[in-house]
Structures are given as C-alpha cells and as structure tokens.
KETORKE-140386 format. One record per residue (C-alpha): x, y, z; residue in three letters. Coordinates in nm, 4 decimals, padded with zeros to 6 digits, always signed. Layout:
        x        y        z rest
        X        Y        Z  ALA
...
// end
This chain:
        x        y        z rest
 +00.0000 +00.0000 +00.0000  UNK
 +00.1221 +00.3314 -00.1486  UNK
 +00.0593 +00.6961 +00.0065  UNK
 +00.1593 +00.9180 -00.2111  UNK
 +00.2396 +01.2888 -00.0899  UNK
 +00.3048 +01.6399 -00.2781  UNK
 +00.4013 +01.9783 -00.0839  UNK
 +00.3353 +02.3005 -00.3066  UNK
 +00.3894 +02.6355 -00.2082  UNK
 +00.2544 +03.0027 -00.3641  UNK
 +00.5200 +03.1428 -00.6080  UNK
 +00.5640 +03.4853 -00.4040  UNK
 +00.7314 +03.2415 -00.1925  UNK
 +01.0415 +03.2827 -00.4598  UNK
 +01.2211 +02.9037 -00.3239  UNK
 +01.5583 +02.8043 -00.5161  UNK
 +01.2942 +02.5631 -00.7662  UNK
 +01.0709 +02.8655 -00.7912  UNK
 +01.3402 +03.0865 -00.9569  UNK
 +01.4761 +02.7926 -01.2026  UNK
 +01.1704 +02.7037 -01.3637  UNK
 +00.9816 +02.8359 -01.6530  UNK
 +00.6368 +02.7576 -01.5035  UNK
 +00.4989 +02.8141 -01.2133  UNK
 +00.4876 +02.5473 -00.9132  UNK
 +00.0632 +02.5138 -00.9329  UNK
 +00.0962 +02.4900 -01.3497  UNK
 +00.3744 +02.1787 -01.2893  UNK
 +00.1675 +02.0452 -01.0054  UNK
 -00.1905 +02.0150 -01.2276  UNK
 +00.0063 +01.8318 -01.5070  UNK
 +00.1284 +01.5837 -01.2188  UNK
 -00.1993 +01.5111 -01.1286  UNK
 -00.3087 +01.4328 -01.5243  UNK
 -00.0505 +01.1873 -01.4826  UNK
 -00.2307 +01.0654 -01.1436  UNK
 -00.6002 +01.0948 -01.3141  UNK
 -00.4646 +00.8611 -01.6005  UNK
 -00.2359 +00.6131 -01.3728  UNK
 -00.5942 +00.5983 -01.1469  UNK
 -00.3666 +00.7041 -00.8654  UNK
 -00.4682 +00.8923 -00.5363  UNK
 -00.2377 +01.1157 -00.3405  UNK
 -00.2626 +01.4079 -00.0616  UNK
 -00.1125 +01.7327 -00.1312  UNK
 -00.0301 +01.9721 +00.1449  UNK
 -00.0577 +02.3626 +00.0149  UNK
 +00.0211 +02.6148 +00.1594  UNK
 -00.2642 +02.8783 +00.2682  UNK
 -00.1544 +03.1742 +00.0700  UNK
 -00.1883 +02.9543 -00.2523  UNK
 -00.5446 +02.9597 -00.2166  UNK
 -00.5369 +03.3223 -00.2011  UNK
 -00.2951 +03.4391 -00.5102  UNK
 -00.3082 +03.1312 -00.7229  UNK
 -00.6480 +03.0197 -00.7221  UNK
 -00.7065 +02.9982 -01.0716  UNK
 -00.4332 +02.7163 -01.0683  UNK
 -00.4886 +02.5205 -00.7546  UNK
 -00.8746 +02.5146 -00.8311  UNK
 -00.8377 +02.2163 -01.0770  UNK
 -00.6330 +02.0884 -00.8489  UNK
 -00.7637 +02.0383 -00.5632  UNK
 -01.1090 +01.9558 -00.7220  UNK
 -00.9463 +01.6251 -00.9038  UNK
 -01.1222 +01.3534 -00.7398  UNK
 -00.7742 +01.1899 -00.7585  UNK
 -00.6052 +01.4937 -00.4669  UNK
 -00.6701 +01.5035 -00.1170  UNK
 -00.5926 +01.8574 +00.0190  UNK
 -00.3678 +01.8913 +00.3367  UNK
 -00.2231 +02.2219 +00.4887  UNK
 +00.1258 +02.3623 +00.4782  UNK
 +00.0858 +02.6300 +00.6092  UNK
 -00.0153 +02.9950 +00.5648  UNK
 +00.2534 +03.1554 +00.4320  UNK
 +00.5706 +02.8951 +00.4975  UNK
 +00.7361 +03.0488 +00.8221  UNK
 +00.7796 +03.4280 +00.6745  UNK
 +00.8986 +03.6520 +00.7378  UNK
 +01.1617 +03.4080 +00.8107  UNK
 +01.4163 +03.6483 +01.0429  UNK
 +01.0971 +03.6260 +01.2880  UNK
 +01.1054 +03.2270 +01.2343  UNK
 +01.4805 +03.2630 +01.3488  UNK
 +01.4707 +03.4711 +01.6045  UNK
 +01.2397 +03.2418 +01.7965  UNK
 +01.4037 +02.9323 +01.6957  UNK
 +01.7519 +03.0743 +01.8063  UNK
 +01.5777 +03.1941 +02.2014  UNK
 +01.3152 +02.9276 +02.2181  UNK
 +01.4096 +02.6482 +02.0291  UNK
 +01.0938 +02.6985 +01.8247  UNK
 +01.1208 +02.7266 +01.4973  UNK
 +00.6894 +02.7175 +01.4601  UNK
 +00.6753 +02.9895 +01.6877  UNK
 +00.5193 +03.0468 +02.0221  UNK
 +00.1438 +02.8257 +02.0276  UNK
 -00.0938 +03.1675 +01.9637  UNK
 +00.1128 +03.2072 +01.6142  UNK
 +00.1157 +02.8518 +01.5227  UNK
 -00.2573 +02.8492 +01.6046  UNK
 -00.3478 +03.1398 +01.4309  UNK
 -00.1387 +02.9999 +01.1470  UNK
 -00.2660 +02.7021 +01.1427  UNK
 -00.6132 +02.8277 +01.1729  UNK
 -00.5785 +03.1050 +00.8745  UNK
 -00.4683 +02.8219 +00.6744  UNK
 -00.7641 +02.5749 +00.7421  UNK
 -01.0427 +02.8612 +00.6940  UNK
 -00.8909 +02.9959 +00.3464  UNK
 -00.9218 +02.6510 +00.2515  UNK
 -01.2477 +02.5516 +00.3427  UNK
 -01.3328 +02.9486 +00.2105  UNK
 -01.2389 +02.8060 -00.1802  UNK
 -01.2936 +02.4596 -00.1287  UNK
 -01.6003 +02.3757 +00.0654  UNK
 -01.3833 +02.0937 +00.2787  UNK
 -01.2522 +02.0600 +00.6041  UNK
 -00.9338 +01.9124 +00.6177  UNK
 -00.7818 +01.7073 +00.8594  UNK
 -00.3897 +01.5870 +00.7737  UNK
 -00.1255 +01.8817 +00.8093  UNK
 +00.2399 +01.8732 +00.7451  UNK
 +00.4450 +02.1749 +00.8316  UNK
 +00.6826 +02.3599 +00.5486  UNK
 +01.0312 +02.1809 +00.5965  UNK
 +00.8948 +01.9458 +00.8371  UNK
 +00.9579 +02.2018 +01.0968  UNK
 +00.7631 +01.9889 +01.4255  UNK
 +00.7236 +02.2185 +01.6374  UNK
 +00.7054 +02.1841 +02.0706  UNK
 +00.3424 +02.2777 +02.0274  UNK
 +00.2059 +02.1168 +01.7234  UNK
 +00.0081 +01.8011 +01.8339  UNK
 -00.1977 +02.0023 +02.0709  UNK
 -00.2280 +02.3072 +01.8323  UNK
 -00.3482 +02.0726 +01.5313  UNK
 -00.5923 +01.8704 +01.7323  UNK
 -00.7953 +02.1580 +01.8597  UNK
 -00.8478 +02.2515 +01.5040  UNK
 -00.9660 +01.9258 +01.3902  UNK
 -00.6462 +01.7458 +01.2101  UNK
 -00.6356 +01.4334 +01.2829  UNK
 -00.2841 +01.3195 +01.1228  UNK
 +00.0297 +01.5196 +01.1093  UNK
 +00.2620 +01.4211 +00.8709  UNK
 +00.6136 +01.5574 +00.9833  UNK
 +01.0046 +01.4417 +00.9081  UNK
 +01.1031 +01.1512 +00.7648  UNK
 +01.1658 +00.8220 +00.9625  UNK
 +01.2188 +00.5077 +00.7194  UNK
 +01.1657 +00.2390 +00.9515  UNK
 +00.8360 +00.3985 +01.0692  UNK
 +00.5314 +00.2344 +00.8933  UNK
 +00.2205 +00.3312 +01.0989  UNK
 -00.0044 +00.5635 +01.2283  UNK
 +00.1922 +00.7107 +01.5662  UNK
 -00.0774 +00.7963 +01.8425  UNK
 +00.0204 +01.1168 +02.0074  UNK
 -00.1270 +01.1937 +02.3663  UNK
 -00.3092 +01.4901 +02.2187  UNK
 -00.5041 +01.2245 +02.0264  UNK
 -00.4026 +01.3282 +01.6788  UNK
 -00.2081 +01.0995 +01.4818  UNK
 +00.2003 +01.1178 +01.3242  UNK
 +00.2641 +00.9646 +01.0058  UNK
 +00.6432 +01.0386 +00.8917  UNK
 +00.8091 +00.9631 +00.5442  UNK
 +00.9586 +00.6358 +00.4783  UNK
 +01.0821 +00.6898 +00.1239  UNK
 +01.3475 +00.8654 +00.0129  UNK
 +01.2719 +01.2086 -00.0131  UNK
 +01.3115 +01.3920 -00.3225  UNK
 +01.4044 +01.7849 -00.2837  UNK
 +01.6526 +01.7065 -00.0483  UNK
 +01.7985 +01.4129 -00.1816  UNK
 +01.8338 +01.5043 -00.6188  UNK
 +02.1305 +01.7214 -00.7480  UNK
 +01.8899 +01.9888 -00.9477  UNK
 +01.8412 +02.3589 -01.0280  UNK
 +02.0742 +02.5370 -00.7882  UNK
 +02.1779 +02.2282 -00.5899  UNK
 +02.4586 +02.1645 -00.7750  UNK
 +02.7082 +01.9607 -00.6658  UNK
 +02.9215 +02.2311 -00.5453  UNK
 +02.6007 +02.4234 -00.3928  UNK
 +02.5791 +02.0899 -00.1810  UNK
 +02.9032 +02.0422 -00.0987  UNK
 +02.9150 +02.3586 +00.0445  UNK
 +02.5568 +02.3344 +00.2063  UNK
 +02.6564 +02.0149 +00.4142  UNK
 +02.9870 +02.1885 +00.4915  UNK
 +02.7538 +02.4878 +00.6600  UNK
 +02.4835 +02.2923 +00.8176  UNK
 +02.6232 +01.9274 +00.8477  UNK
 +02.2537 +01.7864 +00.7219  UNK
 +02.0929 +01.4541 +00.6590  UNK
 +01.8000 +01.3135 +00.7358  UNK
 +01.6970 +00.9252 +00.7887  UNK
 +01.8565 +00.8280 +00.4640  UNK
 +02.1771 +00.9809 +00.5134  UNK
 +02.2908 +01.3359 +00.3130  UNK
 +02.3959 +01.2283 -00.0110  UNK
 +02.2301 +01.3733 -00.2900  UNK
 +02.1685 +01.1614 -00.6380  UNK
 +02.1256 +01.2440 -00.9554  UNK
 +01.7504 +01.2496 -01.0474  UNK
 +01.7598 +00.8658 -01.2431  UNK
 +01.9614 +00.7460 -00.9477  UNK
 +01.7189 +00.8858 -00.6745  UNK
 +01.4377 +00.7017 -00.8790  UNK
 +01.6024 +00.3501 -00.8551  UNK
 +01.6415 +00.3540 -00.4799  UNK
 +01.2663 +00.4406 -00.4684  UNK
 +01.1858 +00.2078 -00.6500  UNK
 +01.3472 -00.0433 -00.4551  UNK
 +01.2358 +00.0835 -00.1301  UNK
 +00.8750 +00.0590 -00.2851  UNK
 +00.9086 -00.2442 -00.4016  UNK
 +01.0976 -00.3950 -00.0789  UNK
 +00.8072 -00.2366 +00.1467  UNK
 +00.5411 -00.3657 -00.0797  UNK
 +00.7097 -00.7447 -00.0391  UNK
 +00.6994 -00.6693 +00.3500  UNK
 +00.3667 -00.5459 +00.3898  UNK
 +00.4345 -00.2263 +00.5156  UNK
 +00.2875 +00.0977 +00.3900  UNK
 +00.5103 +00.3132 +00.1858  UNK
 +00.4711 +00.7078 +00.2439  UNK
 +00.6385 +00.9122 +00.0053  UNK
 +00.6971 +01.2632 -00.1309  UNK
 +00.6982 +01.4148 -00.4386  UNK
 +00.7499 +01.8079 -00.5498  UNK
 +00.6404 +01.8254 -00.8969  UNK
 +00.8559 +02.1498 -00.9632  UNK
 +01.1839 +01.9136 -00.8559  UNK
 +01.0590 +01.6913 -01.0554  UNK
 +01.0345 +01.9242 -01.3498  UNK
 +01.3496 +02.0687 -01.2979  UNK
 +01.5499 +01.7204 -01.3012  UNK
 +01.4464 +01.5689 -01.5889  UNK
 +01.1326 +01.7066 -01.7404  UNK
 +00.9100 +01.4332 -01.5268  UNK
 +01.0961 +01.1666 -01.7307  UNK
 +01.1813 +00.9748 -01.4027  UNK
 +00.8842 +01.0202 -01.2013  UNK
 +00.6782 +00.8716 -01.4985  UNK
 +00.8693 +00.5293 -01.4309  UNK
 +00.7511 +00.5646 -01.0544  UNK
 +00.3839 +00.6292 -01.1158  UNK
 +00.4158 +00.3870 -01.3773  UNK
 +00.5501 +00.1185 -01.1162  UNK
 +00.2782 +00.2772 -00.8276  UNK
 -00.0112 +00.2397 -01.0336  UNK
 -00.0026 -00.1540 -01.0304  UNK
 -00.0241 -00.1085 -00.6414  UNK
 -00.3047 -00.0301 -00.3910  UNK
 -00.2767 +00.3982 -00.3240  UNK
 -00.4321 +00.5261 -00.0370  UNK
 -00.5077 +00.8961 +00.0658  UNK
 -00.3931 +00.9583 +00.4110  UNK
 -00.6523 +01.0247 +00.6043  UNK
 -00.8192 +00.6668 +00.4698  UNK
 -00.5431 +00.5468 +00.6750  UNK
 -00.7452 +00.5996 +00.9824  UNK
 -01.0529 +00.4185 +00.8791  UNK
 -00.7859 +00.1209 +00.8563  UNK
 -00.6086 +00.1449 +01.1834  UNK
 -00.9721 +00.1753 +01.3514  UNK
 -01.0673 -00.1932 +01.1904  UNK
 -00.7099 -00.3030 +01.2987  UNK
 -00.8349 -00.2227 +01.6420  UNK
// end
C-alpha cells in the first residue's frame, strides 16, 4: 500500500525551484496530477494557505481532481523568516510560540475551506519544521494526522497523547535528496559543509535517475513486506530534473499497487483495532 504525498507552495514564496523554472509550481503540479487521473492514482497534497489566495485559478483544478486530497502547509511557509529565526535561536521553536502557530494554522484551514467547501484534517508543516506545540495546536483545530520528518523504519499511524495521529516519510525524499536547479554539486558540498545535514537516509544527494532507482526499490521492498510506503513528491523538482521523465517510471511502477489517501489510513487502523 502506497501513500503518495506532494508539498506546493505560492510562487511569491520565490524558493531556489521557484526561480529555475519556466512555469509556475501550481501549473507543474496540475500536469502531475493528469498523470495521477490517467495512472488511477490517489495522493494528498499539502498547500500552503496563501496559494489559495494568489493562485487560485491554478490550484482550483487541483484540488477539485477527485484523484487529490488537500492537506495544509501552512499559511505563508514560516515568513517573514528572520521572525522564524529569532524564535528558533531563544526558544528552540522554529513554529513559533502556540498563539502564532494556532493562528497559522487556523488562517490556513479557513482559506481553505473558504475556496474549497472541505474541512481538512492531515497537516504537514513547510520543511517538516515539528514544532514543541504542534500536536496540541493541530488537534484543537480538527487534524487528525500530522505528517512531519522523515523516519524510514516507521510504517504506521503514531498515536500522540493529544489524540491526533504522526505519520512520517519512509521513502526517500526527493528535494533534499536530487542534485537539481541550484543544488549543484558544489552548492551541496558547500551546504553540508555549513549545516552538516541529513536526514533518515543519510545526506547524499543523487542524480535524479539514481534517486528514482532507490525508490523504487524501497517501494518495491516495502510492498514485499507489507508495510505501507509514504512518500513525497514536489512536482517542480521533478520538473526541474528531468522534465518528469523519471517520475513517470515511478507512477508507472505505483499504479499496479493499492494507493491510499492519508486520512483513509485511519478508517484502517480503527478496523485493525
């Protein structure tokens, strides 16, 4: 069983993928999901608020495909980020103290219900920044699943004590794994030298035919397990790597396999109970 994830983000947002492509982020997203729509495949797409708001004329087919669950990401992606900083560097809180993260949160959910009509209930924050106040901020708005960092040995819903749920990802993640647009080589080199990253895979970086063989593998390996496979794709990396040439042989691979949207998940972990 397959989850497929997508984060997208408004284009005022300017990221490195934003200035080194041609089209916008929504316009590369809504020809990923043709490619869902025709490979019958279902995934859940975390947007940030402010998309809603400048872009709506793109993320309205998108979010109306019967094939897209929406999630939040949101409002405006931790800007202005010197503020994000500041509290990060004297709190240890990236997110903020909890009356910003909940009026964050909160702006994002009602500009989405606002265009869409729905009430959603999964979340993941922009860079997978977990903050100390999260679970408790998200389940007194309603979201029942946070999906947050990346963990490849975790394959289940995570009960919090706020009652909400955590659902990491367990495949390889794209962005910060694929040599593309301005992460170069050198640009990487000279990132890890700064910050000393990784993440549950490690902190190489692959080039983008590379990255799609290992998840492929993982896929494939978690399928022959049993085990759910979350995973995330950016359709503007994907874009920028190879013209969606790779991702094709993914969604070409995931479409022979069971794809869930996550919040289905916790219909299944109720009848597990």
């Amino acid at each position: 069983m397959i989850c497929l994830t997508a984060d997208l983000h408004h284009m005022s947002l300017k990221t490195g993928n934003q200035m080194h492509s041609d089209k916008t982020e929504m316009s590369l997203a809504g020809e990923f999901v043709k490619m869902m729509e025709s490979r019958n495949i279902r995934g859940s797409f975390f947007i940030t608020g402010k998309s809603f708001v400048e872009e709506w004329d793109e993320v309205e087919p998108i979010v109306k495909s019967p094939n897209v669950e929406i999630g939040g990401h949101n409002y405006e992606a931790f800007k202005p980020e010197l503020l994000h900083r500041i509290w990060n560097k004297f709190t240890k809180n990236y997110n903020g103290p909890y009356a910003y993260q909940y009026y964050d949160t909160k702006k994002t959910i009602d500009i989405i219900y606002a265009k869409t009509g729905k009430r959603i209930n999964i979340w993941r924050n922009h860079m997978y920044m977990h903050g100390i106040n999260t679970e408790s901020v998200l389940q007194r708005l309603g979201i029942n699943i946070c999906s947050d960092g990346v963990m490849k040995n975790n394959h289940n819903l995570k009960k919090d004590i706020s009652g909400i749920y955590n659902l990491p990802i367990n495949i390889i993640p794209d962005h910060e794994h694929i040599i593309h647009a301005e992460r170069t080589p050198e640009w990487i080199q000279q990132w890890q030298k700064r910050y000393n990253w990784s993440d549950d895979f490690g902190s190489d970086s692959y080039y983008v035919d590379e990255w799609a063989e290992l998840v492929l593998h993982q896929l494939k390996e978690n399928e022959k397990q049993g085990k759910l496979s979350v995973m995330i794709i950016h359709p503007i990396t994907m874009y920028l790597a190879d013209n969606f040439t790779s991702v094709k042989k993914i969604l070409d691979y995931i479409q022979t396999k069971e794809t869930v949207f996550m919040s289905s998940l916790l219909n299944i972990e109720e009848i597990a109970a």
